[in-house]
TIGU-985352 format. One line per 2 residues: number of its first residue (from 1); their letters; for each residue x, y, z of N, C-alpha, C. Coordinates in nm, 4 decimals. Atoms other than C-alpha are relative to their C-alpha. Example, Ala and Ser with C-alpha at 12.3 -4.5 7.8 and 13.67 -1.06 7.14 Angstrom:
BEGIN
1	AS	0.0890 -0.1190 0.0000 1.2300 -0.4500 0.7800 0.0900 0.1200 0.0000 | -0.0820 -0.1190 -0.0060 1.3670 -0.1060 0.7140 -0.0770 0.1090 0.0730
END
This chain:
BEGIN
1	XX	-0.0352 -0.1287 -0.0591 -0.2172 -1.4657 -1.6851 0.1219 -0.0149 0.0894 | -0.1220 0.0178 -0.1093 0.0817 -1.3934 -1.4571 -0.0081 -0.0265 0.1396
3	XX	0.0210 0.0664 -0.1497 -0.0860 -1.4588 -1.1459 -0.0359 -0.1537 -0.0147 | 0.0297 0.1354 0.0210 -0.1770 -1.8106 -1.2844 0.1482 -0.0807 -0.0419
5	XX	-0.1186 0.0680 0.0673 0.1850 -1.8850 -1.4185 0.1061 0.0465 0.1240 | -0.0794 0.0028 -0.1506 0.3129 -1.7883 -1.0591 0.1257 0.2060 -0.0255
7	XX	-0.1131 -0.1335 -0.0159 0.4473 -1.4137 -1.1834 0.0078 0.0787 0.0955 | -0.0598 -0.0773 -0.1252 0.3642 -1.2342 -0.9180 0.0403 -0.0100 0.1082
9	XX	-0.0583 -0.0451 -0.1087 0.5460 -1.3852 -0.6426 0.1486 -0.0280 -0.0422 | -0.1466 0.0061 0.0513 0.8547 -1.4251 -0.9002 -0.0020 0.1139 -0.0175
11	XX	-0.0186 -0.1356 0.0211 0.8223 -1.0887 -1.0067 0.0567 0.0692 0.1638 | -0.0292 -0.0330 -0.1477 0.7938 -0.9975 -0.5880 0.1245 -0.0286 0.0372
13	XX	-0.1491 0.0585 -0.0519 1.0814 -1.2019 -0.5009 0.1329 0.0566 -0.0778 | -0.0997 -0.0501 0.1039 1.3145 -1.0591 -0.7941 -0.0122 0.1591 0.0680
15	XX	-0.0079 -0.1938 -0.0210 1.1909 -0.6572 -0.6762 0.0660 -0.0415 0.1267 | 0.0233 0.0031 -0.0990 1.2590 -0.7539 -0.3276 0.1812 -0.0391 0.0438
17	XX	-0.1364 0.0704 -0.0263 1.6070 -0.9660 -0.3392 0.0408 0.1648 -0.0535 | -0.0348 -0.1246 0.0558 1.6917 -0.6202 -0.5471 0.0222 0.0921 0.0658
19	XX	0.0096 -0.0695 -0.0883 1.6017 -0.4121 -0.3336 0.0978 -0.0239 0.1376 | -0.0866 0.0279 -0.1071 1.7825 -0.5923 -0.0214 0.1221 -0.0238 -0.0015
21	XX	-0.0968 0.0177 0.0648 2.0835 -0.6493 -0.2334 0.1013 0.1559 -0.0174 | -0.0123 -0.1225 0.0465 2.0990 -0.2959 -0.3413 0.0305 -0.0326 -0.1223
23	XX	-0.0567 0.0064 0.1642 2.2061 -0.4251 -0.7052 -0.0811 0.0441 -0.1079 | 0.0746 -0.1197 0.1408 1.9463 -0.2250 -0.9050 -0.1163 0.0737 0.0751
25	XX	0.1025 -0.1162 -0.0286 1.6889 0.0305 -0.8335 -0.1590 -0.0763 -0.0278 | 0.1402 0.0309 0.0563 1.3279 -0.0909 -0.8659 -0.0823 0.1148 0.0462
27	XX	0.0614 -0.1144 0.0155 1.1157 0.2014 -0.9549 -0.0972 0.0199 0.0724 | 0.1502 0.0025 -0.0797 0.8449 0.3239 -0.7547 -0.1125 -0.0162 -0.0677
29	XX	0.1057 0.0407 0.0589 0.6269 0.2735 -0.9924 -0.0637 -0.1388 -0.0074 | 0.0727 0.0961 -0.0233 0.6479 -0.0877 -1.0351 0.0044 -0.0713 0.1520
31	XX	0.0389 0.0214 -0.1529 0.6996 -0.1237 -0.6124 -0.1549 0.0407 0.0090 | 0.1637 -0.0511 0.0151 0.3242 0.0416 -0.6771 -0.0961 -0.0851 -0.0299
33	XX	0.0824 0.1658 0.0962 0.1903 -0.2176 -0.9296 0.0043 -0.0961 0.0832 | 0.0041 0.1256 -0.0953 0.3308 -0.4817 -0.6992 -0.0971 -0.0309 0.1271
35	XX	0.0672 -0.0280 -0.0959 0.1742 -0.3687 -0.3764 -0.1446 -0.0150 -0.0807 | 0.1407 -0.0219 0.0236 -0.1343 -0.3032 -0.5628 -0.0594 -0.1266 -0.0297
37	XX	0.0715 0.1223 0.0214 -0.1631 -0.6857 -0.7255 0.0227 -0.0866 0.1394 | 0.0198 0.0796 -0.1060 -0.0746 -0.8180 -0.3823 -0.0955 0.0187 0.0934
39	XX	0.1040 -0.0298 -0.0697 -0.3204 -0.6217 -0.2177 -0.1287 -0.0818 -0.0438 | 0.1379 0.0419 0.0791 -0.6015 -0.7063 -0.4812 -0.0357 -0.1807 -0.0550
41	XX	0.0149 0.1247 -0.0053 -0.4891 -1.0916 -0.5002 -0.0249 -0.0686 0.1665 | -0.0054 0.0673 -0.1728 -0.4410 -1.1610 -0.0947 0.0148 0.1348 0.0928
43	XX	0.0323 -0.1392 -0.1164 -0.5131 -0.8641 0.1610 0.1204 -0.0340 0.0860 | -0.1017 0.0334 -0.1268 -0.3257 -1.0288 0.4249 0.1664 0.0090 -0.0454
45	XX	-0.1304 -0.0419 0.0643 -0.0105 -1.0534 0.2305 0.0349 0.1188 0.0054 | -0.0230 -0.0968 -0.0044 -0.0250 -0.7760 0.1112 0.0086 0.1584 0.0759
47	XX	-0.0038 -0.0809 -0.0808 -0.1282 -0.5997 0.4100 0.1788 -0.0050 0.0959 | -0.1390 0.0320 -0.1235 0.2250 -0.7571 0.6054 0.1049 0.0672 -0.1076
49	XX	-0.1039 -0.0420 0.0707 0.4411 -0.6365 0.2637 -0.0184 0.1565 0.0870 | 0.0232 -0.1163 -0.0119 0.2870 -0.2815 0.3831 0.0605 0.0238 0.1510
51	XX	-0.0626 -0.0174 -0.1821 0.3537 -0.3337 0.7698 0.1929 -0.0017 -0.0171 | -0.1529 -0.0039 0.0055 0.7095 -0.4439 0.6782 0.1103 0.1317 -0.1009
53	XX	-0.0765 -0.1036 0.0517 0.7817 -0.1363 0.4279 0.0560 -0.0717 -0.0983 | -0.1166 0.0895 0.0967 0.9165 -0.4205 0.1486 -0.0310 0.1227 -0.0920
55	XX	0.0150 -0.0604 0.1198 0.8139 -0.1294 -0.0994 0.0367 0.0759 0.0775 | 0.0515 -0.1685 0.0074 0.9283 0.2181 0.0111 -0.0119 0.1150 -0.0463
57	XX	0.0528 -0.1470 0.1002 0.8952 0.3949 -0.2639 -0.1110 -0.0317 -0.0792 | 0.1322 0.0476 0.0668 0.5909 0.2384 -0.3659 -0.0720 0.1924 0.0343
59	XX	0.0517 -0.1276 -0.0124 0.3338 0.5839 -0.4118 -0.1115 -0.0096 0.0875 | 0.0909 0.0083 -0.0987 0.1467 0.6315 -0.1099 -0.1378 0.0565 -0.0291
61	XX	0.1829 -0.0675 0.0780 -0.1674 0.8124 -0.2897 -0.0409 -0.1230 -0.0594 | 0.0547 0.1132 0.0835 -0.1802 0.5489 -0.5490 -0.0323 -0.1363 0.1119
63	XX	0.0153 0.0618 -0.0973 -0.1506 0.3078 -0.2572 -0.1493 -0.0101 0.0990 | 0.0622 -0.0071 -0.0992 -0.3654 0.4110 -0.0290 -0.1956 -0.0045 -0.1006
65	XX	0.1157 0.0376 0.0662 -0.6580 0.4475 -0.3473 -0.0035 -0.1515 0.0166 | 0.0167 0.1568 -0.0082 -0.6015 0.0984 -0.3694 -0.0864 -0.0842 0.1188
67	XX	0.0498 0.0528 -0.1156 -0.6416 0.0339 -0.0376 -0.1551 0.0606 0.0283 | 0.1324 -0.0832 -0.0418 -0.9834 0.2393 -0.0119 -0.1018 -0.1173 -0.1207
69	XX	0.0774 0.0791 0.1006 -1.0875 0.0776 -0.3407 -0.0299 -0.1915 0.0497 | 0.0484 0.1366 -0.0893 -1.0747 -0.2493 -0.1237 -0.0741 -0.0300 0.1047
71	XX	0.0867 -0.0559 -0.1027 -1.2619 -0.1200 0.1234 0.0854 -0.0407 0.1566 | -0.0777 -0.0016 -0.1208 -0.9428 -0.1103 0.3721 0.0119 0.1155 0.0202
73	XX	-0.0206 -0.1355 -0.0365 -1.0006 0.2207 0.4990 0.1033 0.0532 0.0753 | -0.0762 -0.0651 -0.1281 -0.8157 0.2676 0.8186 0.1422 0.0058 -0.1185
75	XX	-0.1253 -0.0334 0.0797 -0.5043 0.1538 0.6089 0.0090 0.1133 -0.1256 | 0.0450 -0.1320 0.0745 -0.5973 0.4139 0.3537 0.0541 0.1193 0.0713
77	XX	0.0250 -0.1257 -0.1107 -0.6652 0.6819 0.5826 0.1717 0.0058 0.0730 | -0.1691 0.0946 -0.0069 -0.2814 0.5584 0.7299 0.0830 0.0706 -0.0888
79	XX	-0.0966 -0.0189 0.1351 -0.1194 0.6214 0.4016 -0.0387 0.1224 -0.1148 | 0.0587 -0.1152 0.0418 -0.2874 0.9368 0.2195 0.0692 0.1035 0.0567
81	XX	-0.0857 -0.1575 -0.0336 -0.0621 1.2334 0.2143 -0.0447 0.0858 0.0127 | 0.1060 -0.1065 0.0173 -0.3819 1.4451 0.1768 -0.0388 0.0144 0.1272
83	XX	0.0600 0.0004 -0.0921 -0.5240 1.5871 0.4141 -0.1599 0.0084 -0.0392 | 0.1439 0.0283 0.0461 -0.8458 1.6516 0.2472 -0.0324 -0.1079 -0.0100
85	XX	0.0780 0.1540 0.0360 -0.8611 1.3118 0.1556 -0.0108 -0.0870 0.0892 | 0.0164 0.0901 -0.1647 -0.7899 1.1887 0.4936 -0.1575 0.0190 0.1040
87	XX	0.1210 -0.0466 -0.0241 -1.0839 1.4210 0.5813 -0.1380 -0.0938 -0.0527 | 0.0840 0.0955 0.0714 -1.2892 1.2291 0.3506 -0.0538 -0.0777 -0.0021
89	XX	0.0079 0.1363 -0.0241 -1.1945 0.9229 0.4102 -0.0551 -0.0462 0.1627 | 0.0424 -0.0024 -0.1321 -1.2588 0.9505 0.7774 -0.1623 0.0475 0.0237
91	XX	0.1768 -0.0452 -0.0185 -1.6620 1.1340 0.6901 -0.0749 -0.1401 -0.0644 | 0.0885 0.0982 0.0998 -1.6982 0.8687 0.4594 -0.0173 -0.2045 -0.0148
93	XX	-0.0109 0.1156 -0.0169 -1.5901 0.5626 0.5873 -0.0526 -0.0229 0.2059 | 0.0333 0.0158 -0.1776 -1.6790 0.3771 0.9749 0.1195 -0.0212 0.0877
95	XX	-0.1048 0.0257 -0.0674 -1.3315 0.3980 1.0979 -0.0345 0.0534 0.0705 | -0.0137 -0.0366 -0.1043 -1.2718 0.3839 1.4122 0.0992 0.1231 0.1105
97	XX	-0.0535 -0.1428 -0.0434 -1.1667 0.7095 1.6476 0.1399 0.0002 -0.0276 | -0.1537 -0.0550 0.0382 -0.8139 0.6392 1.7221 0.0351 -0.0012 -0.1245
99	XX	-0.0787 -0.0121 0.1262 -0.7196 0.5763 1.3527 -0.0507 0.1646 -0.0546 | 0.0466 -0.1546 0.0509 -0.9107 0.9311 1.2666 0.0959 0.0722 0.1164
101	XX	-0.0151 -0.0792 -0.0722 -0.7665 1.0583 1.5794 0.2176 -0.0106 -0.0411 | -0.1446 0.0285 0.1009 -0.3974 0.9299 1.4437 0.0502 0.0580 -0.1557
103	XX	0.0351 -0.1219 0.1586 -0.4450 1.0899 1.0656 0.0387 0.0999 0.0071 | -0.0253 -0.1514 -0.0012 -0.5092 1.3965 1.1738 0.1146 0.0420 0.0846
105	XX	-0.1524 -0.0409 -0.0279 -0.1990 1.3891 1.4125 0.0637 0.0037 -0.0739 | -0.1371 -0.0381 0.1190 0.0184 1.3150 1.1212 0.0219 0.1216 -0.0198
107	XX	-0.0033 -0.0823 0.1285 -0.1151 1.5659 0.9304 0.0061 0.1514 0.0784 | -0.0239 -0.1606 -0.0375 -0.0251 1.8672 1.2230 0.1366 -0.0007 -0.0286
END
């Protein structure tokens, strides 16, 4: 597989030099994919790509499922353009106040 033959932190490193280069566009789609196998191979990684913004056109819905589907809520809740779903995510998960109380600021 490509995480066994070392693709995804060649793949990473290739979107990333790209990106900081400006010499081609990398699509938000696969900034999406990326985030999503770094999330679902190493949290921590992938949580610091997210703190640092290396993706920003990665899709913050698709994102933030990800992140829920890992059971990283707050960051979820964080990144969800919804407000319903922020709602949601905040009845349905044990995050803590300020991050609910942060959400719903965004989202006035």
């Amino acid at each position: 597989s490509a995480h066994e033959s070392g693709g995804l932190p060649l793949a990473t490193e290739l979107a990333t030099n790209s990106l900081e280069l400006g010499s081609g566009e990398i699509s938000g789609g696969l900034q999406t994919r990326l985030l999503a196998a770094h999330l679902a191979e190493d949290r921590a990684a992938g949580e610091k790509l997210l703190d640092a913004d290396t993706f920003p056109e990665a899709d913050p819905q698709a994102t933030a499922q990800t992140c829920e589907e890992l059971g990283l809520y707050a960051r979820a809740i964080r990144l969800h353009p919804s407000a319903d779903e922020v709602g949601r995510l905040i009845c349905e998960s044990a995050v803590d106040v300020s991050t609910a109380v942060e959400a719903i600021g965004r989202m006035g």
